[in-house]
Biopython code that builds the backbone (N, CA, C, O; Angstrom):
import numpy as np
from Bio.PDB.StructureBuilder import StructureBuilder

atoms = [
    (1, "UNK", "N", (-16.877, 1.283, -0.637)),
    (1, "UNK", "CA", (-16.345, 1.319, -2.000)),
    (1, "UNK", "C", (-15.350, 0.178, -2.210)),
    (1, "UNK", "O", (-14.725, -0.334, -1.281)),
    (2, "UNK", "N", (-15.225, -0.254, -3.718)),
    (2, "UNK", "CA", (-14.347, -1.395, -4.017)),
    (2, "UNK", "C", (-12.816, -0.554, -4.145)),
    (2, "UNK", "O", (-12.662, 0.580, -4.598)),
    (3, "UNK", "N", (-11.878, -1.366, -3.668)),
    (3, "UNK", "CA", (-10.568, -1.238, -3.908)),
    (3, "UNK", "C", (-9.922, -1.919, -4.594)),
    (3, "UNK", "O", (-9.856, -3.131, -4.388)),
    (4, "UNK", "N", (-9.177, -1.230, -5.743)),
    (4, "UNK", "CA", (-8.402, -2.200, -6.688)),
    (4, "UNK", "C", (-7.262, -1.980, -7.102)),
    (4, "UNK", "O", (-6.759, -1.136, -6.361)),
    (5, "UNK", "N", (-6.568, -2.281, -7.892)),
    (5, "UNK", "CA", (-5.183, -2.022, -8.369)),
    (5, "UNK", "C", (-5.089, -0.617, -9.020)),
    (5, "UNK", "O", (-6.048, 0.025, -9.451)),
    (6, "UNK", "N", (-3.715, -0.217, -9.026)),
    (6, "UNK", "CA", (-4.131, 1.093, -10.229)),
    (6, "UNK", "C", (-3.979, 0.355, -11.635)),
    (6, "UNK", "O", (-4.433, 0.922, -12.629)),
    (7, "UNK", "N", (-3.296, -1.015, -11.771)),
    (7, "UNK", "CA", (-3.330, -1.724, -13.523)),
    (7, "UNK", "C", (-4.733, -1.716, -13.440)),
    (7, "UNK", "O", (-4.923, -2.367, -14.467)),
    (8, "UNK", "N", (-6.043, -1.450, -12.951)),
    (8, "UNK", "CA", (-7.002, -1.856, -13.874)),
    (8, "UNK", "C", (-7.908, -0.687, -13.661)),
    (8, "UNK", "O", (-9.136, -0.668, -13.755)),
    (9, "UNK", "N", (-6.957, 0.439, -13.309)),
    (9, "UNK", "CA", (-8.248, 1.818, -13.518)),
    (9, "UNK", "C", (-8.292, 2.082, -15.277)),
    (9, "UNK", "O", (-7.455, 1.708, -16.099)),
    (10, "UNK", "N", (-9.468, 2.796, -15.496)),
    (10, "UNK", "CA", (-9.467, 2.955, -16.469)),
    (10, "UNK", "C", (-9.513, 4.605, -16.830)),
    (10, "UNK", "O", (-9.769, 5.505, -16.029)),
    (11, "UNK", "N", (-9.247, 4.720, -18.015)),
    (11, "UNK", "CA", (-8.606, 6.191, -18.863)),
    (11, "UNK", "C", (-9.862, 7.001, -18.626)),
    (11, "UNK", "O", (-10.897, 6.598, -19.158)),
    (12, "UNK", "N", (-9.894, 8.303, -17.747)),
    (12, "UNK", "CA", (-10.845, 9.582, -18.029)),
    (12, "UNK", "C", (-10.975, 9.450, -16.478)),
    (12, "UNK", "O", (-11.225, 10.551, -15.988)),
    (13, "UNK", "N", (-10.874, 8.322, -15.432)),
    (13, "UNK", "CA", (-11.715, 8.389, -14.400)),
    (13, "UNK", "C", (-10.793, 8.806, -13.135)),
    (13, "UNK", "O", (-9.621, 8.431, -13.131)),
    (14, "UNK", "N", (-11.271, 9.528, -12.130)),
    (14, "UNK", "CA", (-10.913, 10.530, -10.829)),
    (14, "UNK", "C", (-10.706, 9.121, -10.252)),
    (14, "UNK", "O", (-10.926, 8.232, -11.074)),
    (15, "UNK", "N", (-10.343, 8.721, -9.053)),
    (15, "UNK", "CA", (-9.202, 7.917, -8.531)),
    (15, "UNK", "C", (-9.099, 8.782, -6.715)),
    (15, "UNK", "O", (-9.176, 9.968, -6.396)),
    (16, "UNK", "N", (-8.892, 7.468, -5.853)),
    (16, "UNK", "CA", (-8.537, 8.178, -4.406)),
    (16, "UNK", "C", (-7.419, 6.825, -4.004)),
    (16, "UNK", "O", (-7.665, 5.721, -3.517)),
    (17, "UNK", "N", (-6.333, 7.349, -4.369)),
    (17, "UNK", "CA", (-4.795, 6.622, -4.108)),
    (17, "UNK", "C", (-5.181, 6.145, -2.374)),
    (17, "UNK", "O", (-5.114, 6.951, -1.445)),
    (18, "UNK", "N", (-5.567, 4.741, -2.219)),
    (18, "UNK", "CA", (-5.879, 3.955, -0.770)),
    (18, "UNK", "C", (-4.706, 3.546, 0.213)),
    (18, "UNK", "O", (-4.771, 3.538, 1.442)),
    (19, "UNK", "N", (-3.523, 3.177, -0.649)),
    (19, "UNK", "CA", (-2.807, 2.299, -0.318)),
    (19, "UNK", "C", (-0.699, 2.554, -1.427)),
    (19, "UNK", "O", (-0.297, 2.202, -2.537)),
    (20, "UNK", "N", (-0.417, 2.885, -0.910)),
    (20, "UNK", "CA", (0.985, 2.438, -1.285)),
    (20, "UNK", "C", (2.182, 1.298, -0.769)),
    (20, "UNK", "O", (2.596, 1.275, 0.389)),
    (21, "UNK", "N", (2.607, 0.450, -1.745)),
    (21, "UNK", "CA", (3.878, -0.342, -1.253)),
    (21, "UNK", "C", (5.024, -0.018, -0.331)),
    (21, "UNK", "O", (6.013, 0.520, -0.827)),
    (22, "UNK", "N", (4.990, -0.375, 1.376)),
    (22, "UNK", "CA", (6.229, -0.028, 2.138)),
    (22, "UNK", "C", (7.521, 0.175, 1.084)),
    (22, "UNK", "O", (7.618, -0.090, -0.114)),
    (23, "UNK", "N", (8.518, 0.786, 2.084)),
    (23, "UNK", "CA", (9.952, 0.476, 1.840)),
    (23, "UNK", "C", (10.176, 1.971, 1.063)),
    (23, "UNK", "O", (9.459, 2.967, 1.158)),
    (24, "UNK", "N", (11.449, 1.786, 0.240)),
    (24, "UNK", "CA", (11.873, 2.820, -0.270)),
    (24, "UNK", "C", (10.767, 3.410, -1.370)),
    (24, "UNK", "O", (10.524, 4.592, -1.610)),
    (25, "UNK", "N", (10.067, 2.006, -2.069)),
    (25, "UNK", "CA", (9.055, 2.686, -3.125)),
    (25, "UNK", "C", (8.136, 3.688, -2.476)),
    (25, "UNK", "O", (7.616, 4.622, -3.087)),
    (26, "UNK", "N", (8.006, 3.484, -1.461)),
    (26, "UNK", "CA", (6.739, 4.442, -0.914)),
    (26, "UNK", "C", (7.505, 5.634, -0.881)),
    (26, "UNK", "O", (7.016, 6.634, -1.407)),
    (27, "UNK", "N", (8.580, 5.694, -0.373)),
    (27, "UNK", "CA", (9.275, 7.105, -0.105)),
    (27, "UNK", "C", (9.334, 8.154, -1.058)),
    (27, "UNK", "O", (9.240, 9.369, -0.887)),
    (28, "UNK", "N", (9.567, 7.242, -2.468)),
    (28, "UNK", "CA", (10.065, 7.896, -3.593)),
    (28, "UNK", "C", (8.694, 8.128, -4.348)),
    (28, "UNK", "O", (8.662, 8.952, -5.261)),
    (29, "UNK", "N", (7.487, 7.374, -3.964)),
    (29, "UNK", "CA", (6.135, 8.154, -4.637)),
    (29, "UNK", "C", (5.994, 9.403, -3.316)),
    (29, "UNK", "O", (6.033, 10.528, -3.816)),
    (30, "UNK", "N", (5.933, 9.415, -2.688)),
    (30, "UNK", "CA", (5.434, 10.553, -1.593)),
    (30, "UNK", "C", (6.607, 11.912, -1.960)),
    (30, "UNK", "O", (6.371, 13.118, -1.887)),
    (31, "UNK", "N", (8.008, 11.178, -2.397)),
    (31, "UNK", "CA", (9.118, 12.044, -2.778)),
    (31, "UNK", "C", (8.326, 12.866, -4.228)),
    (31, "UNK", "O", (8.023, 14.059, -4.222)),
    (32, "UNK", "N", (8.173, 12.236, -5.014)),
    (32, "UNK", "CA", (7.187, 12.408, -6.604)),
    (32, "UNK", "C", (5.870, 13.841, -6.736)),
    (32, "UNK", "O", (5.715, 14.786, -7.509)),
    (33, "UNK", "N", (5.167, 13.338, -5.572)),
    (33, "UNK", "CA", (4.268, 13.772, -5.113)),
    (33, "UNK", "C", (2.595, 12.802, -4.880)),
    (33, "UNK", "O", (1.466, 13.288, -4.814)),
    (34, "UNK", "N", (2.919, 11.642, -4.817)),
    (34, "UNK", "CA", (1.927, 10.958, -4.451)),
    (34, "UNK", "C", (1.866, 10.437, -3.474)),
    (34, "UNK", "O", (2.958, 9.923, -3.234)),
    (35, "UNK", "N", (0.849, 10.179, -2.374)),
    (35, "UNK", "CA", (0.763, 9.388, -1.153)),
    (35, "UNK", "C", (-0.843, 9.536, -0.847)),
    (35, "UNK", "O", (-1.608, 10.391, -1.291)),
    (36, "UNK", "N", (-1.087, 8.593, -0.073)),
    (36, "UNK", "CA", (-1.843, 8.133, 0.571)),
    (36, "UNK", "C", (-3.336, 9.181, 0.811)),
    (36, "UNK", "O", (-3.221, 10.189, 1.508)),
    (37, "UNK", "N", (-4.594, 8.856, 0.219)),
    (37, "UNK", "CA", (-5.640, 9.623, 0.510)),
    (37, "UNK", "C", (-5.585, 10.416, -0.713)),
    (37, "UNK", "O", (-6.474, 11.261, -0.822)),
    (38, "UNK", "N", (-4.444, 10.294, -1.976)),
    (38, "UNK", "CA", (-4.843, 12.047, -2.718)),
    (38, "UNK", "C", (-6.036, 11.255, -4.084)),
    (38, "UNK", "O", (-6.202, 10.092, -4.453)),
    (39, "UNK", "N", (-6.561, 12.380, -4.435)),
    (39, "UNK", "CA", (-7.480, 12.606, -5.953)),
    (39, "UNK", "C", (-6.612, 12.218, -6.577)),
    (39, "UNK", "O", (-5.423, 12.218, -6.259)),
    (40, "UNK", "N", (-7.290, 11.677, -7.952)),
    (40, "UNK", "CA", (-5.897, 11.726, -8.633)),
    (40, "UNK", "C", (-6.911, 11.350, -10.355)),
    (40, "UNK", "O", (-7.907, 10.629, -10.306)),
    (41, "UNK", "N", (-6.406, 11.994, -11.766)),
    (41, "UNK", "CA", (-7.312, 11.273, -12.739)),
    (41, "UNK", "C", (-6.278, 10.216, -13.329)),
    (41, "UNK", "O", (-5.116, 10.255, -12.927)),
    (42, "UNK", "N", (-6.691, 9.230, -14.315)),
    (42, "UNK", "CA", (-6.181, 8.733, -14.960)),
    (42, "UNK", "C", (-5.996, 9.185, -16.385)),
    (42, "UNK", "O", (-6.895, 8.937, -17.189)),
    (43, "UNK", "N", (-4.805, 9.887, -16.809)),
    (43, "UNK", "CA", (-5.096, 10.357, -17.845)),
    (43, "UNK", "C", (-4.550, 9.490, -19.294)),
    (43, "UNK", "O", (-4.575, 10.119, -20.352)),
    (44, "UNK", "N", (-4.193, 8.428, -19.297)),
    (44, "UNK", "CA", (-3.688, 7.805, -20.046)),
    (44, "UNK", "C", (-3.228, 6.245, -19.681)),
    (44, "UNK", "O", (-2.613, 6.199, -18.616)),
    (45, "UNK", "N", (-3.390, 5.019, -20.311)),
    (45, "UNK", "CA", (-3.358, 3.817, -20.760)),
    (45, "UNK", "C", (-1.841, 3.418, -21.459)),
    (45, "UNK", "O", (-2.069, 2.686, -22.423)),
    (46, "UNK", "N", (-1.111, 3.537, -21.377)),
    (46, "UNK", "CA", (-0.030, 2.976, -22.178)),
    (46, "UNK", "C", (0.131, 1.779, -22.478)),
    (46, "UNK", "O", (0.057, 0.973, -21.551)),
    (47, "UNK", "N", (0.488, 1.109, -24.296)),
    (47, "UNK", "CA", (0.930, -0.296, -24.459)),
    (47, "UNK", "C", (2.112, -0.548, -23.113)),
    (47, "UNK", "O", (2.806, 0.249, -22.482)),
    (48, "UNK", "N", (1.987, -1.679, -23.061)),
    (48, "UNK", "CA", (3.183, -2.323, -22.085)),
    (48, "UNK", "C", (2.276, -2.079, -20.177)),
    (48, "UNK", "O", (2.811, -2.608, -19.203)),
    (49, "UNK", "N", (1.225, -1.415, -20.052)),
    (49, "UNK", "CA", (0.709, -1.159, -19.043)),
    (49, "UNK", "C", (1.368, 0.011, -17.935)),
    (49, "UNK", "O", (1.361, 0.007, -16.705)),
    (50, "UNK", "N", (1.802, 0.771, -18.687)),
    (50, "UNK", "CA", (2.037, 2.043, -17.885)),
    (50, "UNK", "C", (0.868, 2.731, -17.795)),
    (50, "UNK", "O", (-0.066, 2.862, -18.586)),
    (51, "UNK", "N", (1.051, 3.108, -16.809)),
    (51, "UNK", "CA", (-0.298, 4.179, -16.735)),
    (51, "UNK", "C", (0.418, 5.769, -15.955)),
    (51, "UNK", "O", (1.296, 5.893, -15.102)),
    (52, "UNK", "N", (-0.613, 7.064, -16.876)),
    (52, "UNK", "CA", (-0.279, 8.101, -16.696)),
    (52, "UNK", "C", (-1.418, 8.478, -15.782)),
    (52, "UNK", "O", (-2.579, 8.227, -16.103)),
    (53, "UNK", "N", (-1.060, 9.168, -14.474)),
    (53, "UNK", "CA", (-1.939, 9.609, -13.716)),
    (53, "UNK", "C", (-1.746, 11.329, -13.656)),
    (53, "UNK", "O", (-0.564, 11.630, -13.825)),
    (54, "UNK", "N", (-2.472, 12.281, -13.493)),
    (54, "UNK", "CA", (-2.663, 13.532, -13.373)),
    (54, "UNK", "C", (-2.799, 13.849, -11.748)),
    (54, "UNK", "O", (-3.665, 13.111, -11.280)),
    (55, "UNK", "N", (-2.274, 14.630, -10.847)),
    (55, "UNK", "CA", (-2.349, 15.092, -9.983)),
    (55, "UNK", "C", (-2.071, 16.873, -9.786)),
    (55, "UNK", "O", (-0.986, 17.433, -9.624)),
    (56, "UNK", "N", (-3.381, 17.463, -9.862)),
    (56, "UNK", "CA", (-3.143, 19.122, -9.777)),
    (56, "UNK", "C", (-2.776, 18.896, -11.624)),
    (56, "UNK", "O", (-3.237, 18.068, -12.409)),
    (57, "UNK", "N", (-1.608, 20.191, -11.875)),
    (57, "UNK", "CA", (-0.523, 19.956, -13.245)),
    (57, "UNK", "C", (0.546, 19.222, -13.580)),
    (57, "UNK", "O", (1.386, 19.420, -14.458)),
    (58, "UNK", "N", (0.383, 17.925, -12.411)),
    (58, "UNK", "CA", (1.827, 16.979, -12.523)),
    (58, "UNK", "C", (0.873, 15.915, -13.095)),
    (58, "UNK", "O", (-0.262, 15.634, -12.711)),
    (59, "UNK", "N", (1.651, 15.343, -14.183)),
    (59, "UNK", "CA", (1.359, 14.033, -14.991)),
    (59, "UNK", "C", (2.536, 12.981, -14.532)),
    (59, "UNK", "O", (3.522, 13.291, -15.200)),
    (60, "UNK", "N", (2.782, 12.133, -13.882)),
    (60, "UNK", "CA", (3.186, 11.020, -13.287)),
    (60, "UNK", "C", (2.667, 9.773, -14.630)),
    (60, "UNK", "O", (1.552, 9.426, -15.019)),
    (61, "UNK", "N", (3.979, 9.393, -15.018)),
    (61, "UNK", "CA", (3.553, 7.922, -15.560)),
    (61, "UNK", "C", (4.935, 6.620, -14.775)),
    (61, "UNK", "O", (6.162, 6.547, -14.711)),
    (62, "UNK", "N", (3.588, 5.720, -14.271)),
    (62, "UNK", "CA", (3.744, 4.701, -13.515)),
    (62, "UNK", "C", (3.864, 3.404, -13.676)),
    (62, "UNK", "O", (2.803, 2.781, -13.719)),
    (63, "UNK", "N", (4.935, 2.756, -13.787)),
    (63, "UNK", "CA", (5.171, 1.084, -14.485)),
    (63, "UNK", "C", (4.161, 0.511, -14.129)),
    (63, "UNK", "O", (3.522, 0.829, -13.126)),
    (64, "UNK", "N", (3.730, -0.878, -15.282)),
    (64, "UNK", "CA", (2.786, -1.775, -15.122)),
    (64, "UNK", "C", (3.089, -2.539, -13.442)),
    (64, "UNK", "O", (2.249, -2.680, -12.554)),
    (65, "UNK", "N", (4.279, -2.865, -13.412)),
    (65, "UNK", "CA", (4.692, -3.836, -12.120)),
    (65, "UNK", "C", (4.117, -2.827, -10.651)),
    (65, "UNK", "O", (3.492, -3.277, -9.691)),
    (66, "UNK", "N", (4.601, -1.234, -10.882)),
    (66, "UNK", "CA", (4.305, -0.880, -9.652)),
    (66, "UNK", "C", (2.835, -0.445, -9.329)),
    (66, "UNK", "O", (2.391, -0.269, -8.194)),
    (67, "UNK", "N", (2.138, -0.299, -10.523)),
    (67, "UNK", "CA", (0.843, -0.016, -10.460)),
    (67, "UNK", "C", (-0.011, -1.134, -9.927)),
    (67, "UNK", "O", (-1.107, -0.953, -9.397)),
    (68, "UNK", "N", (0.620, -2.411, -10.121)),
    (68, "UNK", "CA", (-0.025, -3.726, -9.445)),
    (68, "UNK", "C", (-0.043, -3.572, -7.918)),
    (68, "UNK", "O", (-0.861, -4.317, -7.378)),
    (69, "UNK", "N", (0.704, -2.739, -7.047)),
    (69, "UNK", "CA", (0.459, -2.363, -5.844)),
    (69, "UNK", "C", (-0.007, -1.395, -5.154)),
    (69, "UNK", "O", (0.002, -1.309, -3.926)),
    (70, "UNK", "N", (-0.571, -0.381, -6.177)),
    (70, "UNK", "CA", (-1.112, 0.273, -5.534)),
    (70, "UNK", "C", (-2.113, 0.490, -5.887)),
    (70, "UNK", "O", (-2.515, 0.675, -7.036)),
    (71, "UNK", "N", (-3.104, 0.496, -4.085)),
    (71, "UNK", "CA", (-4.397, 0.502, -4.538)),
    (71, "UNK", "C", (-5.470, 1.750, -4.686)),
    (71, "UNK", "O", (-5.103, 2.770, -4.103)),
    (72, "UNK", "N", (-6.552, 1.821, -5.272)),
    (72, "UNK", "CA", (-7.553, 2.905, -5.101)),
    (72, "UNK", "C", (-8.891, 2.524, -5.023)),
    (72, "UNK", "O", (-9.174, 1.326, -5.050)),
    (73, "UNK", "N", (-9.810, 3.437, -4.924)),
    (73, "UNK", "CA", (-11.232, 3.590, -5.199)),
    (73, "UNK", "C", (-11.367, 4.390, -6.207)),
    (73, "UNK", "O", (-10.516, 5.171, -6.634)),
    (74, "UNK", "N", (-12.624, 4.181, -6.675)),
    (74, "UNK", "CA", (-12.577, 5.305, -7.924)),
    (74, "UNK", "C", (-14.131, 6.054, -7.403)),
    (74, "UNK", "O", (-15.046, 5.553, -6.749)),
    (75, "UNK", "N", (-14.034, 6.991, -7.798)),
    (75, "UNK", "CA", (-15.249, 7.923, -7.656)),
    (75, "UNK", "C", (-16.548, 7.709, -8.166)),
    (75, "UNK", "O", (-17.432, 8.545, -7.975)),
]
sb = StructureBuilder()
sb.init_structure("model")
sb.init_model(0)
sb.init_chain("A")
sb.init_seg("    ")
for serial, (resi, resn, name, xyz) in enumerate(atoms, 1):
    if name == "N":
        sb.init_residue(resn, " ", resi, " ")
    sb.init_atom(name, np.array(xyz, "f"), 0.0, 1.0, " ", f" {name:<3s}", serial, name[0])
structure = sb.get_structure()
């Protein structure tokens, strides 16, 4: 499967989070509830490139800058 950024998933589609940025950012998505290996949908596109991701009933919305590092596959 191709791996890509989360800036260029697109809105409706299931998602498998590949990859997160070392350091404290990683801590504080795994703190959030995201890390490495989970499902995840995209439920929303925001102007400015935020993107809202769905995990279980948690909706997570994620800056354009940090979404440039982390990677996925999509289903």
């Amino acid at each position: 499967m191709e791996t890509r950024t989360l800036d260029q998933v697109k809105k409706g589609n299931f998602i498998t989070i590949m990859h997160l940025p070392s350091g404290t950012i990683k801590v504080q998505l795994i703190r959030i509830g995201i890390s490495e290996g989970d499902k995840v949908l995209c439920l929303e596109r925001l102007p400015g490139g935020t993107i809202v991701i769905q995990k279980n009933r948690q909706e997570i919305a994620i800056g354009y800058d940090l979404a440039r590092q982390i990677k996925f596959t999509a289903h």
